[in-house]
Each structure stands twice: as structure tokens, then as C-alpha cells.
C-alpha positions in Angstrom: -63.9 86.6 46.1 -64.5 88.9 43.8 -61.7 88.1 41.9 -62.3 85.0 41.3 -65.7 85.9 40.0 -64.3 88.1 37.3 -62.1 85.3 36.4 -64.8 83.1 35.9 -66.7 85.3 33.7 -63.4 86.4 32.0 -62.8 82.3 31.4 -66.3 81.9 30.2 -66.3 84.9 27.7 -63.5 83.5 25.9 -65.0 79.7 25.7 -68.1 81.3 23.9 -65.9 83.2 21.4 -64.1 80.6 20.6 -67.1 78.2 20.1 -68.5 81.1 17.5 -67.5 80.5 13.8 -68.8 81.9 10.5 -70.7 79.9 8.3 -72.7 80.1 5.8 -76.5 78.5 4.6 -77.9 78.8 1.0 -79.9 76.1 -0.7 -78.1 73.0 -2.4 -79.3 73.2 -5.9 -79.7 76.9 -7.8 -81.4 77.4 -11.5 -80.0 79.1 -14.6 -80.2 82.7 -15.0 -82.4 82.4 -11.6 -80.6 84.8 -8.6 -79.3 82.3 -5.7 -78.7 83.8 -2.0 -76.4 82.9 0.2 -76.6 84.2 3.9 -73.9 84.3 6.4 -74.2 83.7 9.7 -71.9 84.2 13.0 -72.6 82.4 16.1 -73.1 79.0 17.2 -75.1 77.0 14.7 -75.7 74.0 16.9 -77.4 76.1 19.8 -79.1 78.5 17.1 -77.4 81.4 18.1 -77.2 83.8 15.2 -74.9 87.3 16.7 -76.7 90.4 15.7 -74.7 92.0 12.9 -74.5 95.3 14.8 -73.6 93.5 18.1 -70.8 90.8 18.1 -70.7 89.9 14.8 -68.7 93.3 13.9 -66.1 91.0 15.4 -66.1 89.2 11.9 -68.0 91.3 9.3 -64.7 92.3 8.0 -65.4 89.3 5.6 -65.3 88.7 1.7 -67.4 86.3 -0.5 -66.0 84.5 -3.5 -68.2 83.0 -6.7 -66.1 80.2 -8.1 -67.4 79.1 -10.8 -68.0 75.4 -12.9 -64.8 76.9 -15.4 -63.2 78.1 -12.2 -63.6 81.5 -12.8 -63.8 83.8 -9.5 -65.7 86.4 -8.7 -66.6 89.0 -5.7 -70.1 89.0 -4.6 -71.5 92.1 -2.7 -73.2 91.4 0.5 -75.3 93.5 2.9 -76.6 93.6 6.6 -79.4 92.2 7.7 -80.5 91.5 11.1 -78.5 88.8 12.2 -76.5 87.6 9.1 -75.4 89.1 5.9 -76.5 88.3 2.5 -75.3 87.9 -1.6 -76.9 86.7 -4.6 -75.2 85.4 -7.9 -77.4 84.1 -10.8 -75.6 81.1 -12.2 -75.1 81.8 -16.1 -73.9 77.7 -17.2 -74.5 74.9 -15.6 -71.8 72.8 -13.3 -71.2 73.1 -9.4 -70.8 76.4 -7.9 -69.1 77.1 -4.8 -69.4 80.3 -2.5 -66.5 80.9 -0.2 -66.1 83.9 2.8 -62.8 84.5 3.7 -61.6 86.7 6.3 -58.0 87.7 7.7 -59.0 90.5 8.9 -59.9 89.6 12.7 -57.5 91.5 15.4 -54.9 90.3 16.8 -55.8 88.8 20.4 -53.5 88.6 23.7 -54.7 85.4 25.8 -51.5 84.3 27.1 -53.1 84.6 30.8 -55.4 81.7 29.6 -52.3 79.5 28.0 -53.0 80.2 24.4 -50.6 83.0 23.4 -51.1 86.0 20.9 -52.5 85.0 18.0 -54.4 86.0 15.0 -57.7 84.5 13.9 -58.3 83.7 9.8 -61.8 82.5 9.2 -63.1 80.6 6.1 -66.4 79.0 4.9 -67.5 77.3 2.1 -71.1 76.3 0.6 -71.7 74.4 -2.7 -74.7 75.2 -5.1 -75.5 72.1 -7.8 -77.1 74.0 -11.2 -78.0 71.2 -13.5 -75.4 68.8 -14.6 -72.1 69.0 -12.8 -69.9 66.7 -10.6 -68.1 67.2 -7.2 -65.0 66.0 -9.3 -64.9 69.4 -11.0 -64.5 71.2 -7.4 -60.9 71.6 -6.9 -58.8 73.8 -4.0 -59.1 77.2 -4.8 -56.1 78.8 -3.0 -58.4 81.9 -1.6 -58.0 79.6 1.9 -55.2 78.1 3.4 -57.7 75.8 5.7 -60.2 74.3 3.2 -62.8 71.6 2.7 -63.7 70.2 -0.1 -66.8 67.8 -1.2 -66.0 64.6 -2.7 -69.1 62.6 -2.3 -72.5 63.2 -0.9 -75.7 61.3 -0.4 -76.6 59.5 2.5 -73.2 59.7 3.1 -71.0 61.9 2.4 -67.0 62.5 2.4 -65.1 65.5 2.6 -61.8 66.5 2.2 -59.1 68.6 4.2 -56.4 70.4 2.6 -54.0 73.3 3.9 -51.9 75.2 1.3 -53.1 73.0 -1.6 -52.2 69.9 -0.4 -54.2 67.3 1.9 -54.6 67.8 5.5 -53.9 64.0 7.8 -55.0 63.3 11.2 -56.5 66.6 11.6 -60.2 67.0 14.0 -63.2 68.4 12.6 -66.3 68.7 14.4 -70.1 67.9 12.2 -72.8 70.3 14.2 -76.7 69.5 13.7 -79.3 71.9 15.2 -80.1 70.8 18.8 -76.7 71.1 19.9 -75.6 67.6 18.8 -72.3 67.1 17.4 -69.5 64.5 16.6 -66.0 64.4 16.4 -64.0 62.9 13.7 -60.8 62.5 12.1 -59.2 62.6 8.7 -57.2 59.9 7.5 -53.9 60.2 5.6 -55.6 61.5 2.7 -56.9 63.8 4.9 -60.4 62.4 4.4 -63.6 62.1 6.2 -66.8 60.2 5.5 -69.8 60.3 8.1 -73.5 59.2 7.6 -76.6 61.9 7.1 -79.4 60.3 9.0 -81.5 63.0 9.4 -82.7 65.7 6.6 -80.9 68.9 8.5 -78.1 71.0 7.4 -75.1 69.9 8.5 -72.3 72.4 8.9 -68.6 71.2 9.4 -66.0 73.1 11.3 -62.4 72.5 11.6 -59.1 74.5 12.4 -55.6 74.1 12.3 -52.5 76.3 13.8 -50.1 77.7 11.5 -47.0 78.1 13.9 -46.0 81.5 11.9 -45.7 84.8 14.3 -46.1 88.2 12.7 -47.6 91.5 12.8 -51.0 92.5 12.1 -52.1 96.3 12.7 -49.3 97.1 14.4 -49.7 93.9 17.0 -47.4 91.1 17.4 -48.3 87.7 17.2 -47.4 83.8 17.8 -49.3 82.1 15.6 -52.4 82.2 13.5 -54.9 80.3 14.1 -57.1 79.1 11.0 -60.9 78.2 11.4 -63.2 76.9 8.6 -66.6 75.5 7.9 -68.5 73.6 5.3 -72.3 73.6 5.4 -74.8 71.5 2.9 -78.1 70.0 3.5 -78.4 66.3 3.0 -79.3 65.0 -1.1 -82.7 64.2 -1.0 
């Protein structure tokens, strides 16, 4: 019996790390020569659970942030602990659309094989776009700092995104749109690898979607299968 209740607890510890993801919130419009935060968070953004950063989230602090500019220029933004999230600033010199994106491939190498899903390596990736004055989504193009990346191609009431992995569009590939409150829906992008779903309410959305990159490998002296690539998008709707 009390096996089996180990097992159980084992089985549910690994369903609530994989349901965590990074992700990140900052407001949607910024202001010349004005400092703009960004925050990151690691949890589950649905159910408002935010990790503490000296509790779980040391899991995935190993992170980086990227400033890509309107021009495309990229830059490193420093970031430090708070609470329960980390934070940067970047004042916005030009106008144009910014975009702030965390990458991390530095998450150990994990062994689940006695749940069916190998040894694998986790990459994680999130993106957040910043509007400062004039600027179009059409000037947003794949940056290469993620293999798994979404991009914005329309928003307003509704809004489409994009999928690519290694620079080129992502088809029939699931992502999941979270709202606070736990509710969530699952789509699918199209050949294009495109997706367009309606904003209803005035929440942040945040987007998450993964993909498996059947590669094996070593990563600090571990072996692995396969890495397995997770990524987020997060806006608020366009008032």
C-alpha cells in the first residue's frame, strides 16, 4: 500500500512540473526614453501560481532576456530576484515594436523513462511585445535566439499568431491560450502554422506551446533522447 502511495505522489509531482512554464508579463505599449519592466514569472499562470524564486523556480532561473529592437538590434537585459518573479527594464530609445524574449537551455537533464517519457532535456522560451509609438507587427520577424517561437501577426479583438521552429513555420502543431481562472482552450495551427482566436475579455492572455526535437545528446555529463522545447507568448488584449 504504501507503495502505491508513493507512486501516486511520484505521478502527481511530475504532472505539476510539467504544467509549470516560464512566462513573462509587462505592459503592451512603453514611452520614449521612459524605463519599461518586464517581470518573469514561473508557475502556472491559469491557477495564479507564481513559484517562489528561492523555492522551485531555481529549477528555471538559469534564464536570459533579450531586447530586440524595431532595427533588430539585440541586446541583454539584466534581471534581478524578487519574490516570486524576476525583473528587467529597457528604456526604448526610437520608436517601432519591441520584443523581449527569455531563453533558457540550461534546465537538467531529466530521467522519466518509469513514467513512458524517456530522458530528455527541457529548453524554455518566452516572448512579450512592447508597442512605443508608431510601429507594425509586420516589422517583428524570427529572431533565431529560439528554436520554438511565436510570433504576432495581428491583434485586436482578435488576434493571430504564428509558429515557427528553426526559422521556418510550424503546421498542425497544439498550443494551449490560458486566462486567469484556470480557463483554457486548445487550438491548432494550420499549414502556415497559424493561429487566430478571439479576445473577449480584457485579461492577459498567455500562449504556450511545445514541440519535440527527436535529437539525443549530452548535457552536463547526462545522456539524453530528446529535447523537449516549451514556449510562451503573453499580451493583454488592444484596447
Amino acid at each position: 500500500m504504501k507503495k502505491i502511495v508513493l507512486a501516486l505522489i511520484a505521478v502527481f509531482g511530475l504532472q505539476q512540473a510539467n504544467a509549470h512554464f516560464l512566462w513573462l508579463e509587462t505592459k503592451a505599449s512603453g514611452k520614449l526614453n521612459k524605463s519599461h519592466e518586464v517581470k518573469v514569472f514561473f508557475g502556472e499562470y491559469s491557477y495564479g501560481e507564481r513559484e517562489k524564486t528561492d523555492g522551485h523556480f531555481t529549477y528555471a532561473q538559469d534564464f536570459t532576456l533579450h531586447l530586440v529592437g524595431p532595427d533588430g538590434r539585440k541586446t541583454t537585459l539584466d534581471k534581478k530576484a524578487a519574490a516570486d518573479h524576476y525583473s528587467a527594464s529597457f528604456t526604448p530609445e526610437k520608436p517601432g515594436v519591441y520584443r523581449v524574449i527569455l531563453t533558457n537551455d540550461n534546465v537538467d537533464v531529466v530521467d522519466y523513462t518509469q513514467y513512458d517519457l524517456g530522458i530528455f532535456k527541457t529548453e524554455y522560451a518566452a516572448v512579450a511585445t512592447v508597442h512605443v509609438g508608431k510601429g507594425t507587427l509586420d516589422d517583428a520577424k524570427a529572431t533565431e535566439l529560439s528554436k520554438l517561437e511565436v510570433l504576432p501577426v495581428s491583434e485586436g479583438a482578435e488576434v493571430t499568431l504564428q509558429l515557427w521552429y528553426e526559422g521556418k513555420p510550424l503546421a498542425e502543431n497544439e498550443l494551449k491560450v490560458f486566462l486567469p481562472g484556470g480557463w483554457e482552450k486548445t487550438l491548432k495551427t494550420d499549414e502556415q502554422g497559424k493561429v487566430s482566436f478571439a479576445m473577449p475579455w480584457n485579461e492577459r492572455y498567455v500562449v504556450e506551446t511545445s514541440y519535440k526535437e527527436q535529437v539525443t545528446g549530452t548535457f552536463k555529463d547526462k545522456d539524453y533522447e530528446y529535447i523537449w522545447h516549451f514556449t510562451t507568448y503573453s499580451f493583454d488584449k488592444q484596447q
